[in-house]
N, C-alpha and C positions, 0 to 999 in steps of 0.2 A: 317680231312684235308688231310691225307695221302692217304684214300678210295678214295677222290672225283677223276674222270676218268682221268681228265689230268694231274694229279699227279703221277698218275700210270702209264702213258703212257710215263711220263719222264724219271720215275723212273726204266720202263723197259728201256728203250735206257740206260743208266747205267748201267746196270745187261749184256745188250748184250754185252760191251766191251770186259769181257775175253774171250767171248766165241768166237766173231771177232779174239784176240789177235789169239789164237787158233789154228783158220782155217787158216789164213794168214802164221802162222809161221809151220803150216803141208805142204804146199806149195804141192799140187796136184793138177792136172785137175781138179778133184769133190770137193774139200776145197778150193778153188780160187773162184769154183760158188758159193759154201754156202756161202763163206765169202762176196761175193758180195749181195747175198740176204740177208744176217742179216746186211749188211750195206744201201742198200734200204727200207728192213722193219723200222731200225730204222727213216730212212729219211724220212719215209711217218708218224712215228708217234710222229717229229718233227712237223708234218704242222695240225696232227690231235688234239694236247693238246693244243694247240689255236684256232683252229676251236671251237673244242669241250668247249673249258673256255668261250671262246666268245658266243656263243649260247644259252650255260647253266648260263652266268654270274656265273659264279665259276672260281674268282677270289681267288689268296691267293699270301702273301707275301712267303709262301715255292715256288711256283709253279714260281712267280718271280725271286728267286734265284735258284731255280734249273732247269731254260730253259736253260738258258745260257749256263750255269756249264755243264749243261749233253752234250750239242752242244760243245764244247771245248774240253771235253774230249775224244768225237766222233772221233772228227777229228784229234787232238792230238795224241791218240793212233793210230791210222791209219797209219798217216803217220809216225812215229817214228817205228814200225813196220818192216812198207815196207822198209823205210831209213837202219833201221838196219839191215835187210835182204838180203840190195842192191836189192831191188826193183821198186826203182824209176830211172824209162831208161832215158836218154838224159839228164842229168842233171839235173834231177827232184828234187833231197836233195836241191837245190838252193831255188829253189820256195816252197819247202815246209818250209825252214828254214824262207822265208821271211813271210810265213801266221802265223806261230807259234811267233814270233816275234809281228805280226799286234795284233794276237789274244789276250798277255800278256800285250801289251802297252794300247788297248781298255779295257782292264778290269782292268787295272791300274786307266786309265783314269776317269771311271764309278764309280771306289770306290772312289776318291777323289774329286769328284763332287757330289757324293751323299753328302757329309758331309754338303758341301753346297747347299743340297737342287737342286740342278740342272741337268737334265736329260739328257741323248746324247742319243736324237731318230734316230732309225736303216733308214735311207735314201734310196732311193729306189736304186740307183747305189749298196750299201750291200747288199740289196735283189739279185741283178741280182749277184754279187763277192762270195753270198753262193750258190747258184744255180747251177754259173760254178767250183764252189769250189767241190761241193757232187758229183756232175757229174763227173769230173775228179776223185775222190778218187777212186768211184764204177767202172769205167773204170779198172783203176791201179790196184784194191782189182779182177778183173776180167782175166786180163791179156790174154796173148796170147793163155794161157791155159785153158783158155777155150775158146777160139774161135775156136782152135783146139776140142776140148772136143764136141761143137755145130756143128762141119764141115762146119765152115766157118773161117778158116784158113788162109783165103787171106785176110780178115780184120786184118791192124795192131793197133789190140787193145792197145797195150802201146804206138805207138805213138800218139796215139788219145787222151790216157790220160795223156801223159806229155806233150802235146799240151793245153790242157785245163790247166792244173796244172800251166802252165806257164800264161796262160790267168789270172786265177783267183789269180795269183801272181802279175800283172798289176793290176788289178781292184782293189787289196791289197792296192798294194800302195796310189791309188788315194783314195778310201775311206780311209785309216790312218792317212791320211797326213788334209781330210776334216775334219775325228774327232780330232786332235792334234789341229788343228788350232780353232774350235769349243772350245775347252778345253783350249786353252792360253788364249782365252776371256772373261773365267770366273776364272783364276787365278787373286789373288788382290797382287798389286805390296808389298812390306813390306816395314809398316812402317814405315817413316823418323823415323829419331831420333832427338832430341828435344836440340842443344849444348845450353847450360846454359851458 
C-alpha cells in the first residue's frame, strides 16, 4: 500500500516540508527560488497522485487520509514560515491567519461527519480558492528576490502575491461558510427529554 505511486507521491510532498521550511527560513535570492520550486514540485505532485490513483484505480484508505493531511501541512508550514519570518507584505498574516482557520474548521467538520457516514465533497468554487491559494504561496515563497535574482525587478512579485493571498482569503470565506452550512444540515438536533 505504501509502494503503490500515489502514496508515494503524497508521502513525498511531506518529506519536502523541512526541506521548503529550510530554504524559506535561509532567506537568499537562490533559497527563495528553490524554495519556490520544491513548493511547485510539490503542487504538481498534488494533482499527479489522483491523476495517477484515478487511472491506475489504486485507491486506498491511507492515500485518502494522507491527500489531505499532506495538502494542509503544505500550506500550513508555508505560511507560518513566511508569517514568522515577517514575510507576508501588505498584511498578508491576516489572510493567511483566515485559510489556517478555514483549513482546521473543514477538517473538523470532515471528522465529525464521517462518524455519520456523510461526505463534504470538495466544490468546484475550492478547486478554483486552492489554485489561487498555491499560486499566491509560490509567488510570496518567490519574492522580490528573485525577480531581482531573474532581472526582472520591475515586477512586484510580493504584491502580486499578497494580492492573491488576499483573494484566496475571500474565496476562504465563501467556501467555509458553504461547508459549515453543508455541515449544520447533517448535525441532529439532541434529543428531548422525556418529563415523567
Amino acid at each position: 500500500m505504501l509502494t503503490d505511486l500515489p502514496n508515494v507521491l503524497t508521502l513525498s510532498r511531506i518529506a519536502a516540508i523541512p526541506l521548503l521550511v529550510g530554504l524559506v527560513a535561509a532567506h537568499g535570492s537562490a533559497t527563495d527560488l528553490f524554495a519556490c520550486l520544491v513548493f511547485i514540485a510539490a503542487g504538481v505532485t498534488d494533482y499527479l497522485d489522483g491523476h495517477i490513483a484515478r487511472s491506475r484505480k489504486q485507491f486506498s484508505d491511507l492515500g485518502r487520509m494522507l491527500d489531505p493531511i499532506a495538502d494542509k501541512l503544505l500550506v500550513g508550514a508555508s505560511l507560518m514560515v513566511m508569517a514568522g519570518l515577517g514575510r507576508l507584505p501588505f498584511g498578508g498574516l491576516y489572510p493567511a491567519i483566515v485559510i489556517l482557520l478555514r483549513e482546521i474548521m473543514v477538517s473538523g467538520l470532515r471528522e465529525h461527519l464521517a462518524a455519520s457516514r456523510v461526505s463534504l465533497p470538495v466544490t468546484r468554487l475550492a478547486k478554483w480558492k486552492t489554485t489561487v491559494q498555491m499560486v499566491a504561496i509560490g509567488t510570496l515563497l518567490a519574492g522580490d528576490s528573485t525577480a531581482r535574482l531573474l532581472q526582472i525587478g520591475w515586477l512586484p512579485v510580493g504584491l502580486i502575491g499578497a494580492v492573491l493571498l488576499w483573494l484566496a482569503a475571500l474565496l476562504t470565506l465563501v467556501t467555509g461558510w458553504d461547508y459549515l452550512s453543508t455541515g449544520f444540515r447533517h448535525v441532529r438536533p439532541p434529543a428531548s427529554k422525556v418529563v415523567p
